[in-house]
C-alpha positions, 0 to 999 in steps of 0.5 A: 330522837327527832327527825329533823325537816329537810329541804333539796330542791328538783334540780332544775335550777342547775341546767336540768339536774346536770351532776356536774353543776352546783345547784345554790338552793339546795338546803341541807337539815337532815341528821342520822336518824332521817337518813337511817330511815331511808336506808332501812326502806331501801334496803329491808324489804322484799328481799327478807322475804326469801331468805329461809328458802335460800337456806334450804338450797345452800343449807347451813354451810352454805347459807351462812357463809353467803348470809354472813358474807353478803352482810359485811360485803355490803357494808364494806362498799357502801362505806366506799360510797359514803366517803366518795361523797364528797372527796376532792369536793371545795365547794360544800354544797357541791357534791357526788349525789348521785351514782351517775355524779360520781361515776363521772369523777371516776369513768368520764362522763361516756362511761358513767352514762353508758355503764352506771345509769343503765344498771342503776335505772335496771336495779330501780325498775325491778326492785318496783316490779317486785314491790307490785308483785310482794304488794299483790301477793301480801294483799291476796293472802289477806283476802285468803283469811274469810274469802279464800273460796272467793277469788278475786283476780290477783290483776285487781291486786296489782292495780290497786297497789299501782293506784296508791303509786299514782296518787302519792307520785302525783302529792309528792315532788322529788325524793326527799319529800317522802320522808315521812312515808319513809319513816313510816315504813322503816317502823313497817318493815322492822315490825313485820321481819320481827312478827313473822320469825317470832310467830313462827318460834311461838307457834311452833313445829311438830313435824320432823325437820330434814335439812339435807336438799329436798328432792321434791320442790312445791311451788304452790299449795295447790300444785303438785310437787315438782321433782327436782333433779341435780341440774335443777337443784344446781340452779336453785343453788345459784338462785339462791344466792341471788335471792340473798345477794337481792337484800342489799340494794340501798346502796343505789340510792345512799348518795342521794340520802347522803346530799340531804345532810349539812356538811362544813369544812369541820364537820363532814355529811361522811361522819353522820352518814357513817353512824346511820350507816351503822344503826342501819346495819345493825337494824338489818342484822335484827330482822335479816339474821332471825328470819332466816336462821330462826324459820330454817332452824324450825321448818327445814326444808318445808319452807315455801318461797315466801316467809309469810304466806309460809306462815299462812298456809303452813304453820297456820298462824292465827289470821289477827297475826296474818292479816297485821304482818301483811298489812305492814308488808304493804305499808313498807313496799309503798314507801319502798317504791317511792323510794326507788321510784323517785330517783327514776321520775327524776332522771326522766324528767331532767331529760325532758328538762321539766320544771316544777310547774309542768305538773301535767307532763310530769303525772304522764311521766309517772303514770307511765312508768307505773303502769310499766312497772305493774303490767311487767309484774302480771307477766312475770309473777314468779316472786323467787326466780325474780329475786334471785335474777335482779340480784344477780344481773342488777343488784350484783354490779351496783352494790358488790362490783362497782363501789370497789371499782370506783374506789380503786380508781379514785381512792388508790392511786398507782404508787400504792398499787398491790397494797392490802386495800388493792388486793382487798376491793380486786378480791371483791369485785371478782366476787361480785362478778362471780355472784352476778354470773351465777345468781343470773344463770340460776334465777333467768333458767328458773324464771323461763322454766315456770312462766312457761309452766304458769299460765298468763293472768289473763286467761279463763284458767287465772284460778290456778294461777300461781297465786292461788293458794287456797286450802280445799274446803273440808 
């Protein structure tokens, strides 16, 4: 397997990255594995995270329908995406790179700026809040091993994470030049799903397993538990969707990955798409499906919101075994954020009409948005309510609504009206509405409800922060 070099220009040559324009000098050497890769990146990450404590609220029923059901929804619309790349494209080095390009050939221009680039700029933004707010977690834990009794404010973890964006945002350029940090953490992000499920199998748990919905809700090991009632148990049900819904967010950069292969008239960039389309998701079955069933199947529901600090604070993993799965956490999310980042710095930098030499404006753009991004995180720390509100309200129209949409209005002219594929993408985009109305409910209700239960960071009382999971001394 080799990953081959790539080369995309900044997109200034073409009018300040207009989509409607021919950019001459982008070059094209990527293959399947590089852009399987991303995909991986983009679509492993804080997400996996969540998924034994979905189960827990939709139990085994429900759990596996949605877990299953989200796994060939996704896959179907990002197919839908991968073929419009290039449909009704002459020229082979024009195409639809980017959502916004292709929600121009399919809404209009007004639409595709009113409706697109909002939601995708939405779906970025907070799958970098979460990075900061993972990335802050995962480095506390590892502070926990020798100085759980120590504290350090977890402000000092979300500034040091934000430090590392400042200075690769500063040594990379554009979204392709990453690739290596994204190849990096691709291996990061199979690795740590792959220790935490195994460990959790190995390790074992002696303790009696319930699976029926809990009554009684801990959030924080050194909280009381929280009784739940039905209305609240009903909303952790549709955060819960969320949660699983917020797995999937790939599908908000594909075009992009897609434009840096080579296309010709005899051999398509849809053809290596779809093969790493294809090696991605069955990378995602290998990490997504174990973690959830395997840590539901042994713990039931003891599970806390977050699977490693689960294997931390309750199954009392050996620290080499903490330590190595949440350093691995870290190195995926900082190619993560990258990942989602670089599209953002693109469009912001377009709109300034930027070139390549205007490094100075380009580092305020970027310490901008990454100081916006960490100082969000401090003041809505709250890892699962978070997931399953960006899954709902961001990921839902993006990744489960729009492609059919898109699709329909491209793809289905009105003479095949009421055919199978007609009746196929109308089902799934009631659907995606129905997700992003609950999983929104759900994760917004529960948000509000423990940031007004939390206190601030920044407060004399940060001790008891929900980040706080120290074990008392003995």
């Amino acid at each position: 397997m080799r990953f081959s070099t790539l080369e995309v220009s900044d997109g200034h040559a073409n009018g300040g990255g207009d989509p409607d324009e021919t950019d001459q000098r982008v070059k094209r050497k990527s293959n399947m594995y590089f852009a399987a890769a991303y995909n991986i990146t983009a679509i492993i990450g804080v997400g996996v995270l969540g998924l034994p404590q979905a189960m827990v609220f939709l139990e085994w029923g429900g759990g596996l329908v949605v877990l299953f059901g989200t796994f060939f929804f996704t896959y179907f619309t990002m197919t839908h995406l991968v073929k419009l790349h290039e449909f009704e494209i002459v020229n082979m080095n024009k195409r639809h790179d980017t959502y916004h390009s292709l929600g121009i050939r399919a809404l209009g221009r007004k639409w595709s700026r009113l409706v697109i680039v909002p939601l995708q700029m939405v779906v970025e933004v907070s799958l970098d809040i979460l990075f900061t707010v993972a990335a802050g977690e995962a480095m506390n834990r590892i502070h926990d091993i020798n100085h759980c009794h120590e504290p350090i404010h977890i402000f000092v973890w979300f500034v040091t994470f934000a430090a590392i964006q400042i200075v690769l945002s500063v040594v990379v350029q554009n979204f392709q030049s990453i690739r290596w940090i994204v190849v990096m953490a691709a291996i990061m992000s199979i690795c740590y799903t792959t220790i935490a499920w195994t460990t959790i199998l190995a390790v074992g748990n002696n303790e009696k397993v319930h699976y029926r919905l809990p009554m009684y809700l801990t959030v924080d090991n050194d909280a009381p538990a929280q009784e739940l009632s039905d209305p609240d148990l009903a909303l952790r049900v549709f955060n819960s969707i969320g949660v699983i819904a917020f797995a999937y967010a790939a599908h908000n950069v594909v075009l992009e990955i897609q434009n840096a292969i080579p296309s010709t008239p005899e051999k398509t960039s849809e053809t290596e798409m779809m093969r790493a389309v294809w090696i991605t998701y069955v990378v995602v079955a290998l990490c997504y499906f174990p973690v959830a069933i395997v840590v539901y199947t042994k713990h039931g529901n003891k599970i806390s919101q977050n699977v490693l600090s689960f294997l931390q604070y309750h199954v009392k993993a050996p620290s080499g075994v903490v330590v190595t799965a949440n350093v691995m956490l870290i190195l995926h999310l900082i190619g993560s954020y990258q990942v989602f980042a670089q599209p953002v710095f693109k469009l912001l930098e377009d709109r300034r009409q930027l070139g390549r030499h205007d490094y100075f404006k380009k580092f305020v753009i970027r310490f901008i948005y990454i100081g916006f991004s960490t100082v969000i995180a401090m003041i809505f720390p709250h890892f699962s309510p978070l997931l399953g509100f960006f899954g709902g309200f961001a990921i839902a129209p993006t990744t489960y609504i729009l492609p059919c949409i898109i699709w329909l209005k491209i793809n289905n002219p009105q003479r095949r009206w009421r055919s199978l594929d007609w009746y196929l993408n109308s089902a799934f985009i009631i659907l995606g509405f129905l997700l992003m109305l609950v999983a929104s409910v759900g994760g917004l209700s529960i948000l509000i409800k423990e940031s007004k239960d939390s206190r601030l960071l920044w407060t004399p009382h940060w001790r008891q922060s929900v980040f706080y999971n120290c074990p008392p001394q003995m």
